[in-house]
N, C-alpha and C positions, 0 to 999 in steps of 0.2 A: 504494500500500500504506500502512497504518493500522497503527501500534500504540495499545494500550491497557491501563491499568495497573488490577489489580482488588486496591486495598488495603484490608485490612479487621482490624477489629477487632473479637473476638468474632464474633458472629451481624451484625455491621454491617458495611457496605462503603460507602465514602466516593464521594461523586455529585459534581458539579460542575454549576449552572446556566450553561449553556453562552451565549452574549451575542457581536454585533459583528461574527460568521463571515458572515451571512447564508445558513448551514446549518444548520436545526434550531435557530434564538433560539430563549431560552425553555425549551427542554427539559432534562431531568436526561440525563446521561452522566458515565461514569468518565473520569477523567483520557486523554488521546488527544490526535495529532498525525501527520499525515505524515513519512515520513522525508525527509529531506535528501539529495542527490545524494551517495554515494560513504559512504553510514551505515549501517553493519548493523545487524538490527533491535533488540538489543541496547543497542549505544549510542544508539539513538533514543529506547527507551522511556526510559533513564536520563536522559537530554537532557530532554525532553517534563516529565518529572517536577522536573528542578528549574527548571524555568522557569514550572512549570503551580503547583507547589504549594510551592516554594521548601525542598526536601527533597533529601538525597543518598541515593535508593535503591543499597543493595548487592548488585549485579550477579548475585554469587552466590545470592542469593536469590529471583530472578526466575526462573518456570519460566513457558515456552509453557503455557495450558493449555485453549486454544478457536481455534479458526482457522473463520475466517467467509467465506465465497464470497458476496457481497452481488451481485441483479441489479443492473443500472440502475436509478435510482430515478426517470429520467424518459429521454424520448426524447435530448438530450442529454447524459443522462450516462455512465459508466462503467462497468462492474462493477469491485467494490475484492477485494481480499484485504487482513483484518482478524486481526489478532492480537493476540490476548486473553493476558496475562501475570498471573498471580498475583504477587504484591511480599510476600515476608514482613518484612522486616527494612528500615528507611530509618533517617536519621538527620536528626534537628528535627521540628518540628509540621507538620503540612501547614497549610498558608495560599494566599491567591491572591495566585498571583505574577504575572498577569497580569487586573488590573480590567476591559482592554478586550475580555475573551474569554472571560470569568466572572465571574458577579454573585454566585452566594453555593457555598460549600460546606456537604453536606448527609451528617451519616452516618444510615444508611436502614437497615432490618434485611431483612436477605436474605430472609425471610420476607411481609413484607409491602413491597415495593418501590411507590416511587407511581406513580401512574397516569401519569405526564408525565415518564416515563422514556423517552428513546430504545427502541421496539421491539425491534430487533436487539438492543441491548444488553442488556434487559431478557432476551430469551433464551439471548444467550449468556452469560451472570453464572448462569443457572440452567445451563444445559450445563455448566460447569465445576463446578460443586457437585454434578452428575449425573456426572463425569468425561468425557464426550461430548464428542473433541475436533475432530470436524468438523461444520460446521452448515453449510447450505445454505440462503439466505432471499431468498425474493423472485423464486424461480423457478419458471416453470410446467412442470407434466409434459406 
């Protein structure tokens, strides 16, 4: 399981070029991390955030707002359950706080997001702006 943080300002929502994972180099995604053994998903996103963007998001202010059913994206891998969190309220700048697993940060306007956005993500950042809070990607009927 996946969380991930969708903070934004205005009509923009803050991207992260993702580096180093050997999962999707190269591509835009929102702030995200696996949880830790014995971590609700809660204190992970908050975790994730000040490690990812050296920020203290306020917990109260995070709401679930997209939950992601991802297939396998290859013969060995997994299916994930991803959850997508709105952030309204943090405290300092966002910055990278980790160089070896993001090269730049990017605020992007929800309306025109670039083309070298993580997929899934790209549709569940619209799912949530749509209020649509289950999405289904990558399965066949």
């Amino acid at each position: 399981m996946a969380v991930y943080g969708i903070l934004t300002d205005g009509d923009c929502v803050l991207l992260m070029r993702r580096a180093g994972s050997g999962y999707r180099d190269g591509q835009l995604s929102v702030p995200a991390g696996h949880l830790d053994g014995g971590e609700d998903a809660l204190s992970g996103l908050i975790r994730e955030l000040r490690e990812e963007l050296t920020i203290a998001a306020d917990p109260a202010s995070c709401r679930l707002a997209v939950t992601v059913h991802r297939a396998p994206e290859t013969a060995t891998d997994s299916e994930y359950l991803d959850l997508f969190f709105t952030v309204e309220r943090w405290a300092g700048t966002p910055a990278i706080g980790e160089p070896d697993k993001c090269t730049e940060l990017v605020w992007a306007r929800k309306s025109a997001l670039p083309s070298d956005l993580i997929d899934y993500v790209a549709t569940a950042l619209n799912a949530a702006d749509n209020a649509r809070p289950l999405l289904l990607h990558g399965w066949t009927a």
